[in-house]
N, C-alpha and C positions, 0 to 999 in steps of 0.2 A: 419681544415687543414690550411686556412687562415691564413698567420701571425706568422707561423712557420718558424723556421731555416733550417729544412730542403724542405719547401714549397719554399721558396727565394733561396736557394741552386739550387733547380729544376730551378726554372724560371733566375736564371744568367746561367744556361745551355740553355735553348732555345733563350737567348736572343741572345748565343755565335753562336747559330747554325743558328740564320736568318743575325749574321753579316757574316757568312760563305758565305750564300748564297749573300750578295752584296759584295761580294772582299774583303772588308777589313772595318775596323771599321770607318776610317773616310768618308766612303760614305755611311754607315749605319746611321752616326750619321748626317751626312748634309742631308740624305732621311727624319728623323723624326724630325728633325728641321722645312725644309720643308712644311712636314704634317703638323706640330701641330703651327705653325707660325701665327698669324691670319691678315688679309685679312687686310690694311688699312681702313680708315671709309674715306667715301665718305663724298663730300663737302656738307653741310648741308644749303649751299648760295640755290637761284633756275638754275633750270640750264636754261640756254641759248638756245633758243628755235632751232631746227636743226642737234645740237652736240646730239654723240652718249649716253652722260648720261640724254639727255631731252627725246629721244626717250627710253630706258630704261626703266625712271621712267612711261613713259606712258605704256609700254607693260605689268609693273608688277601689274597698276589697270585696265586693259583690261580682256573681258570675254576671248580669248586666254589664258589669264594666269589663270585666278580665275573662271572661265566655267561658263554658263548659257546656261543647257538645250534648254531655250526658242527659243534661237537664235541660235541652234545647233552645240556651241562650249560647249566640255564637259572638257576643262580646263586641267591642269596638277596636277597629284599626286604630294603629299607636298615634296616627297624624288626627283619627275623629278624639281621640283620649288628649293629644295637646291644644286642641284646640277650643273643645270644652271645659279643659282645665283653665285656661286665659279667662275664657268669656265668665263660671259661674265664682271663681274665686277673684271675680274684680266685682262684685256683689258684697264678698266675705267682708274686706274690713270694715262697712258702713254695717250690715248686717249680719255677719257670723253668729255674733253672740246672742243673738237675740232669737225668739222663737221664730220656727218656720212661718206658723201664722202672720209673719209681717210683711211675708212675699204675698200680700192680696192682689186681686186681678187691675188693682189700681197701678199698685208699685209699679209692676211688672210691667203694666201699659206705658207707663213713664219711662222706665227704663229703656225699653225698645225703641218709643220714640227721640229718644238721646241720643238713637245708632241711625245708620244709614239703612234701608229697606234690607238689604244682604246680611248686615252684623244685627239685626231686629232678629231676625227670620235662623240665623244661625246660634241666636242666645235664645230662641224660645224652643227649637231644637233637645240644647242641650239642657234647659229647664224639663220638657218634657221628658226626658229620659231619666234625671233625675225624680221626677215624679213617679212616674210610670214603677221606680225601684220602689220606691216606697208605697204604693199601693200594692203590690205584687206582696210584701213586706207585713202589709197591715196597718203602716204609721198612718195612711189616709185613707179614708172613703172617696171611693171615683167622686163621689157627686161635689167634694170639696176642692177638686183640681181647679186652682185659680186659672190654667192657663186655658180653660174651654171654652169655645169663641173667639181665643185672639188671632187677629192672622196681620203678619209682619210686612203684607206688600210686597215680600222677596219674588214670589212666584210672578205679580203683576209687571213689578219691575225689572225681571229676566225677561217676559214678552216683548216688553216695550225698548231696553233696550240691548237683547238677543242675547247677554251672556259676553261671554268672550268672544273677538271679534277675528273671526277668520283672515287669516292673511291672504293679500291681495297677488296675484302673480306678478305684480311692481313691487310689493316689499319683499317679496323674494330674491327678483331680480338684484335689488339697491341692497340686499345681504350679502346674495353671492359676489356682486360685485366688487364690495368692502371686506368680504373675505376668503379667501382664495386654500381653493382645499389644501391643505396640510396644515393649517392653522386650527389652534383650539377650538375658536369661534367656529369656524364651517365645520370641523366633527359635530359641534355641541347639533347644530342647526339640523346635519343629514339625519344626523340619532333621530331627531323629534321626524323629522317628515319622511324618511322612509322604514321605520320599523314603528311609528303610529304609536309610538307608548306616552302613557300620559307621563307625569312628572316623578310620582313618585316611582317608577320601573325606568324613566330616562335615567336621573342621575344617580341609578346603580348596576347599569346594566355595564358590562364587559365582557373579555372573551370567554369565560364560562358558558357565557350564555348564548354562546352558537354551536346551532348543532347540525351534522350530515344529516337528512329525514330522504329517505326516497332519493339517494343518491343527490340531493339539492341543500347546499348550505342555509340556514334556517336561523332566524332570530328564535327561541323560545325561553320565556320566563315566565313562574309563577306571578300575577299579581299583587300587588299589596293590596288595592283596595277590596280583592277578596281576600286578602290574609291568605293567599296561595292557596283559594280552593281552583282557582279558575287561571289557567295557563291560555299563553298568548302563540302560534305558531305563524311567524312570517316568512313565508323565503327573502333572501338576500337578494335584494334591487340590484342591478349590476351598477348603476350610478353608486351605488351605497358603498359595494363593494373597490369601486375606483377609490373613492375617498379614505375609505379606511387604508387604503394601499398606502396614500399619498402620505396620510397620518404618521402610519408607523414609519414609513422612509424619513418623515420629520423626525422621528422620535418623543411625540408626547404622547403614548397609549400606555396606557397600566399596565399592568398582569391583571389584578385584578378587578377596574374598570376603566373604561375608555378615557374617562375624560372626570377629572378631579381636580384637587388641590395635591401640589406638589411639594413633600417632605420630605429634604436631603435625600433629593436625584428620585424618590420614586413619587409615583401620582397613586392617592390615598384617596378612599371616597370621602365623598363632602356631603354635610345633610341637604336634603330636597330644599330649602329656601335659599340655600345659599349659590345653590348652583342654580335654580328660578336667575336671581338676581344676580349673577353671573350673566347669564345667556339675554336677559333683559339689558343690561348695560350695552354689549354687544350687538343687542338689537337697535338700541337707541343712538351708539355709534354709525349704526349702519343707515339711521333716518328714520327707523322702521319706533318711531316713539311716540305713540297712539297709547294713551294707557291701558286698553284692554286689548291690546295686540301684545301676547304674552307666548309662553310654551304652548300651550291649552288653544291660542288660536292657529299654529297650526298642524296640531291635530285634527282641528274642525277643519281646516282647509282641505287635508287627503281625507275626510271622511267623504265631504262635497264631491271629491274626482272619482271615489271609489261609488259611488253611487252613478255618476254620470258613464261611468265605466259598466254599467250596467251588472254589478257583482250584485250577488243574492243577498238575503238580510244572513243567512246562515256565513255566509262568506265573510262578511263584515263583522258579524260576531265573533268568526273566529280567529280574524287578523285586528279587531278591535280591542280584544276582549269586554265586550259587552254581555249580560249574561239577559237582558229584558229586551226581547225583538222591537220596542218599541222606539231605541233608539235608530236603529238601522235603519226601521220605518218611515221616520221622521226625514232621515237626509233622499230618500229613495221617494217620500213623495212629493218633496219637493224640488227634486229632480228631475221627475216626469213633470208637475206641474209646468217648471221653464220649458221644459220640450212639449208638451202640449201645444204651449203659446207661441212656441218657432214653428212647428209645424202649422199649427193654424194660420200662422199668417202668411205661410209659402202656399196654402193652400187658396186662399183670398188673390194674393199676387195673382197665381198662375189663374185664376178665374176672372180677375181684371183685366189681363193680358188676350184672354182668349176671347173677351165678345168685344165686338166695335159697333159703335154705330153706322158703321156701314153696311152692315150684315141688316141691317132692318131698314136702310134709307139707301138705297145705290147713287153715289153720284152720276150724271148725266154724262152721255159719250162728248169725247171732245168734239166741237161745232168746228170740222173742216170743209165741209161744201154751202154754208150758210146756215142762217137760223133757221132751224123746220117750224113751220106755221105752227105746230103743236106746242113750241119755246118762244115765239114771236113778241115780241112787247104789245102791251094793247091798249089804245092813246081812246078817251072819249069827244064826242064832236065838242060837247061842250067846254071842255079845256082848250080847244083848237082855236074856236073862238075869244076866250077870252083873250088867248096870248096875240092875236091878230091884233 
């Protein structure tokens, strides 16, 4: 399908429909500019001992950053280390050189306010962690932390507008429909909704990664975002398993994972953004182009089923990989909540239904032998006369 004219026909439609969603094409195209931009290269001199790129280079060879059990810092996943890398060395070349003291609670509030509530909330993150090394360190006193007190609106603005946005059983529908199992696309899609793995365990999962458990074929992988302390055990959906049937009769499944980038005749894995933006294109072909309609929504979507399925929070934890009950919690009370409300109001119904006002006021038997004087009409003289 690759490579086709009318595959490239498709994709300068979705491309027209995400410059829709930024206004107009010249802020589509200075967004992917932007993105794909890359980062100037830091001075390669030493730095100067004080300034914010001496404390940097120190934080990036600290157990903080690179973890040692031993000393009870368990370090950052390599996807939180590339992402903190972006956010605090695009600080570096306006202030690297310069002492730490220039990141004041001023700066920094400016800064934030320069991002969106999410990229605020995710550079004060990695500011505080850089902090937090150098206190631990001695280069500061707690009481001199510029960042105490700030809050980035990330947390408000996830309430308000929910995070990533669950897919709908119509954008399912309008996927499956635009992709028909043994296609890349419908593998990429079944991966995400029936073995619930988030992004970075989707696009590195393959057949390694299933296992006989209790005589039942089983997804299990370590995760990333515990750096493989906390393993995921799913059985094989029999839907899952049709698909990957269909797959390999197609013949695009790896040896070593399902679904990649393919380099003379084998399929090689591809890093987590690229295969995101893979599966996103594909979604966007298939209509499904909502911009927070992503991998991650659904996820949320089989977390919603697994709740309304009535699975325990341990259950969910350990088909989610969740290690905090409090996510499981979250979709589980909001799942009774909706069923509260449907029951209550079948409850109303059937109490609507059951009283009438007849039950308190009898209509009268029907008048087949005459009116009984009791039902009579009752005329006064003085009406009689007047009408005379």
């Amino acid at each position: 399908m690759a490579g086709t004219a009318e595959f490239e026909a498709e994709v300068d439609t979705a491309i027209a429909a995400q410059i829709a969603l930024f206004g107009n094409e010249g802020d589509y195209i200075n967004a992917q500019k932007q993105r794909n931009e890359p980062r100037p290269a830091l001075p390669e001199t030493p730095a100067k001992p004080g300034t914010l790129r001496w404390y940097w280079n120190g934080y990036k060879q600290s157990d903080h950053w690179l973890g040692d059990l031993s000393v009870g810092h368990e370090g950052l996943a390599e996807s939180t280390r590339l992402q903190r890398t972006g956010l605090i060395e695009s600080l570096v070349p306006e202030n690297g050189e310069k002492p730490f003291a220039v990141l004041t609670r001023k700066v920094i509030k400016a800064e934030m306010k320069a991002r969106t509530p999410s990229q605020a909330g995710n550079l004060l993150s990695a500011l505080r962690g850089l902090i937090r090394w150098m206190i631990d360190e001695g280069h500061l006193d707690e009481d001199d932390d510029p960042t105490t007190g700030l809050k980035s609106g990330k947390a408000k603005a996830s309430r308000e507008t929910g995070g990533f946005v669950p897919w709908s059983e119509d954008d399912m529908a309008r996927y499956r429909a635009k992709w028909p199992l043994g296609t890349e696309a419908r593998l990429m899609f079944d991966i995400l909704h029936y073995t619930f793995l988030r992004l970075g365990d989707a696009h590195r999962f393959g057949p390694p990664h299933l296992r006989q458990i209790v005589r039942k074929m089983a997804v299990q992988i370590a995760t990333e975002k515990s750096r493989g302390n906390t393993t995921v055990t799913v059985p094989v959906h029999p839907e899952f398993a049709e698909s990957l049937r269909a797959a390999r009769t197609s013949g695009i499944i790896g040896a070593e994972v399902f679904t990649g980038k393919v380099v003379r005749g084998r399929v090689v894995p591809m890093n987590k953004k690229a295969w995101a933006a893979k599966f996103k294109k594909y979604a966007v072909l298939a209509g499904v182009n909502e911009p927070k309609k992503s991998c991650h929504g659904v996820r949320k979507a089989r977390a919603e089923v697994a709740a309304y399925a009535d699975c325990t929070e341990s259950q969910m934890m350990a088909m989610f990989g969740w290690t905090d009950p409090k996510m499981p919690a979250h979709y589980i009370a909001q799942a009774n909540r909706e069923r509260l409300g449907i029951s209550g109001m079948d409850k109303i119904v059937a109490f609507d239904q059951s009283q009438s006002l007849d039950d308190f006021m009898p209509l009268p038997e029907a008048n087949n032998g005459g009116t009984p004087r009791g039902n009579g009409v009752v005329t006064f003289p003085g009406n009689i006369g007047k009408k005379a």
